[in-house]
C-alpha positions as a Markdown table, in Angstrom:
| # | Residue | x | y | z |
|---|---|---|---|---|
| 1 | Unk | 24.9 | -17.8 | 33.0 |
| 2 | Unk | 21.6 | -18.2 | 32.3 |
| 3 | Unk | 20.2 | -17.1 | 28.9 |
| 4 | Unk | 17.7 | -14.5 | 27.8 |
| 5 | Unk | 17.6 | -13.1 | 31.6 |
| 6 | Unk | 18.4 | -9.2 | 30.4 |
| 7 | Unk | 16.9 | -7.5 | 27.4 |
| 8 | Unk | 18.2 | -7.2 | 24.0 |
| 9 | Unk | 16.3 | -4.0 | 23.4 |
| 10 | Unk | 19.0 | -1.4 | 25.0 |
| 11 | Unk | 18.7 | 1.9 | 23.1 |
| 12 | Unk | 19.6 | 5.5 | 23.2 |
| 13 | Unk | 16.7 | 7.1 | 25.3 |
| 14 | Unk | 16.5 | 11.2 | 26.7 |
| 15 | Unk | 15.9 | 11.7 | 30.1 |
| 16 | Unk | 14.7 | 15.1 | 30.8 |
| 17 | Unk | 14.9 | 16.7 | 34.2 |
| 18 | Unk | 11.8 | 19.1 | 34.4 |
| 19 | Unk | 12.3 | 21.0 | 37.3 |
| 20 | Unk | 15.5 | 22.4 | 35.4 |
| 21 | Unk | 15.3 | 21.4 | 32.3 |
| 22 | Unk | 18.4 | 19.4 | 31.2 |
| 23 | Unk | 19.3 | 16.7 | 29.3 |
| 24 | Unk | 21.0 | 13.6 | 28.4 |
| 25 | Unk | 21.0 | 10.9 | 27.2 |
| 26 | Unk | 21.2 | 7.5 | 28.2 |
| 27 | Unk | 20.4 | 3.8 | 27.0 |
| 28 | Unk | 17.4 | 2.4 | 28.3 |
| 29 | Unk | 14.9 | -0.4 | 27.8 |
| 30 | Unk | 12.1 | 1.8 | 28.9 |
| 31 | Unk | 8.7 | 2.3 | 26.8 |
| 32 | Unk | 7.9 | 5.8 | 25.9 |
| 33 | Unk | 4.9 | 7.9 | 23.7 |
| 34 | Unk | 7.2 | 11.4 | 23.7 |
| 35 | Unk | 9.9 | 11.9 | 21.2 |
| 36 | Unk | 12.7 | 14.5 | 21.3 |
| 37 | Unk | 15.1 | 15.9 | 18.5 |
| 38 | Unk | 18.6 | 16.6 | 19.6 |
| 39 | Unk | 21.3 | 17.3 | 17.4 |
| 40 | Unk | 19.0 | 16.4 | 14.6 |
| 41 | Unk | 18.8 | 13.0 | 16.1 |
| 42 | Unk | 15.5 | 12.0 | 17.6 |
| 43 | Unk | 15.0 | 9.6 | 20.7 |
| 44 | Unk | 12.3 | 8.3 | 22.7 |
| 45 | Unk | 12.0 | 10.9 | 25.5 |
| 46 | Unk | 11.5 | 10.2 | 29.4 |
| 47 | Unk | 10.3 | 12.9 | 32.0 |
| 48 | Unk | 12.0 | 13.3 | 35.2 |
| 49 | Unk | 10.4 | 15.3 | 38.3 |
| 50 | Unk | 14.3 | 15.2 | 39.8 |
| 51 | Unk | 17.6 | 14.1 | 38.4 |
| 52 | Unk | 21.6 | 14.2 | 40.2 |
| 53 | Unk | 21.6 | 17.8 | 37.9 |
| 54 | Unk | 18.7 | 19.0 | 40.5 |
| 55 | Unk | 18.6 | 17.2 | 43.4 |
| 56 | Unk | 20.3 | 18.4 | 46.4 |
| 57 | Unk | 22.6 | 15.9 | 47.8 |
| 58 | Unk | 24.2 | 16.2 | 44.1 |
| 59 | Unk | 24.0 | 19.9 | 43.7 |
| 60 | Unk | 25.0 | 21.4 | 47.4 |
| 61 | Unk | 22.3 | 23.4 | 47.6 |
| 62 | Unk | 19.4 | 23.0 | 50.3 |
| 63 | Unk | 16.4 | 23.7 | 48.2 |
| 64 | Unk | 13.2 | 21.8 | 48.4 |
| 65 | Unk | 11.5 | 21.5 | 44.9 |
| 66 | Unk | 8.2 | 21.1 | 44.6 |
| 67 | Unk | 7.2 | 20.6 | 41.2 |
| 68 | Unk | 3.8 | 18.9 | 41.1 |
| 69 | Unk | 2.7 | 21.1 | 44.7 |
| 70 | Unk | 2.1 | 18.6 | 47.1 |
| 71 | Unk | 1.8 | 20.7 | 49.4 |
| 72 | Unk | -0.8 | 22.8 | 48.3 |
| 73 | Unk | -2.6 | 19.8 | 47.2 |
| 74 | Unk | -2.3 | 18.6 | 50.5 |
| 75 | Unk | -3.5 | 22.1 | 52.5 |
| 76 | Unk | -6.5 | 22.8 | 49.8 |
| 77 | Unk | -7.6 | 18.9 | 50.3 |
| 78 | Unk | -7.3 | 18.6 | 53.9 |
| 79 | Unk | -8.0 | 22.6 | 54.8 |
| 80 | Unk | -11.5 | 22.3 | 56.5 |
| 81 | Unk | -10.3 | 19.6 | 59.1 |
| 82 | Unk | -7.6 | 22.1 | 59.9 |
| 83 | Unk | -10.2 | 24.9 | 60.4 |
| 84 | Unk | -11.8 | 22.9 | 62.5 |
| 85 | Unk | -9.4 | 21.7 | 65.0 |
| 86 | Unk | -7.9 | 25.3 | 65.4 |
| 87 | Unk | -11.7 | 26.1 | 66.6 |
């Protein structure tokens, strides 16, 4: 095997699903400016707009989450060339 081809820096790091708000953690190499204290242990924290405890191939449910509304991004962005082709 070749050496030094994965990191050495492996720790314990949160991943928090937002749109539901659990979490766990996991070991990670990732960089990260948010903490987290859980069980009076603190670890680097990760955001997560979906995780396998909301998405819905994992969960059975048909729901469509829209956390950051894209689609009202996309309707108040593009709403005048809409207007204008229903005229």
């Amino acid at each position: 095997m070749k050496k030094d081809l994965h990191p050495a820096n492996y720790r314990p790091v949160a991943f928090k699903d937002m749109s539901n708000g659990d979490v766990f953690v996991s070991k990670s190499t990732i960089n990260t400016r948010e903490t987290i204290e859980i069980e009076g242990v603190e670890y680097p924290l990760v955001k997560l707009e979906i995780s396998s405890s909301s998405h819905p191939f994992y969960t059975g449910k048909q729901k469509l989450v829209d956390t950051a509304g894209r689609v009202d991004k996309f309707m108040n962005r593009y709403s005048k060339h809409i207007q204008n082709k229903q005229k």
